[in-house]
N, C-alpha and C positions, 0 to 999 in steps of 0.2 A: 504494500500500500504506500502510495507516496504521501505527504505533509501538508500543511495548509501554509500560507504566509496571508498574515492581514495588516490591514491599516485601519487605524479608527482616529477618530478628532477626539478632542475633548469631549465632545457631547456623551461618548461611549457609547454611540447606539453596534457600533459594527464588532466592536468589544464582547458586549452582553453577548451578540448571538456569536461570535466564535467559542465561548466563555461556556455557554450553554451546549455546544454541539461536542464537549468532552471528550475532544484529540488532541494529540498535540497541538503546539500553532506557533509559529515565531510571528512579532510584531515588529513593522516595519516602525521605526520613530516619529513621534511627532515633531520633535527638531530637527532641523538640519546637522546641528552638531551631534545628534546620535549616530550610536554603529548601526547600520547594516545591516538584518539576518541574511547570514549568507548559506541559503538551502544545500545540503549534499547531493540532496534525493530532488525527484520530479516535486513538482506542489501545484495547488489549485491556488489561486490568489483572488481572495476576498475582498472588496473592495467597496468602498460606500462611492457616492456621487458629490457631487457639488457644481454643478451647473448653473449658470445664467439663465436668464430666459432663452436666449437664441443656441442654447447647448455650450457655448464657450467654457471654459475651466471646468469641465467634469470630472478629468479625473486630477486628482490631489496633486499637488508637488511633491511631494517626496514619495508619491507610488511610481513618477515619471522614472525620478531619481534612480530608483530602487532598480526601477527596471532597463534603465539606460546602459546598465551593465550586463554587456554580451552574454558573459557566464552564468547570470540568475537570469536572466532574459530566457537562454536556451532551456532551463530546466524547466517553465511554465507549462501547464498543458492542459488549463482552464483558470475559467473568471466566474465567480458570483458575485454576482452584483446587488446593490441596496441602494435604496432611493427612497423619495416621497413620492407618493401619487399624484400629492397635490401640483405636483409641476408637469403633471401630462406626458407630451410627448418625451420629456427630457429624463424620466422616470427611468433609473438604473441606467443610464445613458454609459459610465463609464465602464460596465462592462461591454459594451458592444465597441467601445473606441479602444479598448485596451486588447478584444479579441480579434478585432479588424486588422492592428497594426502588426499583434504578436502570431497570426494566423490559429488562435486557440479558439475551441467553443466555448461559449457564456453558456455555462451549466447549469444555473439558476437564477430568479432576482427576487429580491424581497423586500418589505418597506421596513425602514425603520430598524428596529430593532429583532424582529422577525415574530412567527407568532410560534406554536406549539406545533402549529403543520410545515412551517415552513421546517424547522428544524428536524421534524424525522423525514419527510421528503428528503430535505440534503444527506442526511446521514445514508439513507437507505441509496441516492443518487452516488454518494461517491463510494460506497462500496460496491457500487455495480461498473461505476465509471475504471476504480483502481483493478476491480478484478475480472476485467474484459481489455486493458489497454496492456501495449507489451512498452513496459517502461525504460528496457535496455535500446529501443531507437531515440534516435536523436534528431 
């Protein structure tokens, strides 16, 4: 099975649901002067939104960060994404700009903090995702 890597703001809503889905997880910092999780293994990267109205800045600056390095870049091999509904179309926006760029599937999206279905859905999704994918190609 490969890892999770997440990001959460202050607000800790993307927190709670990594928190609550009771796998491992490495957190990506909220400062720039923090280190790095630097994944060994494949990982899914969890990711909340942050969008304008016209989609602009969705996804976070230091998930750009994180991922702007070749080495954790290569090990990606999905995105869940978290959003509010209340902004429509731009709802979990950053997992679709994050799978677009990294060529991964958006494996899920959820609002907020997530609910009780969202959480066994993902659990129940990445044991099917990790035990059907051959994690030795690159």
């Amino acid at each position: 099975m490969g890892g999770l890597v997440y990001y959460s703001s202050a607000s800790g809503n993307t927190a709670r649901f990594t928190a609550r889905l009771g796998l491992p997880a490495s957190r990506i910092p909220i400062s720039p002067q923090g280190d790095m999780p630097e994944p060994a293994l494949p990982y899914v990267l969890i990711c909340p939104t942050y969008a304008d109205g016209q989609g602009r800045g969705a996804v976070p600056k230091q998930v750009i960060r994180f991922l702007n390095d070749p080495d954790r870049r290569a090990l990606l091999r999905g995105v869940i994404a978290a959003g509010n509904r209340n902004f429509g179309a731009t709802f979990a926006l950053a997992g679709r700009v994050i799978a677009e760029k990294c060529n991964v599937p958006v494996l899920y999206r959820f609002e907020l903090s997530g609910s009780d279905l969202d959480i066994s859905r993902v659990l129940a999704g990445l044991e099917k995702f990790w035990g059907t994918e051959c994690l030795t190609m690159a």
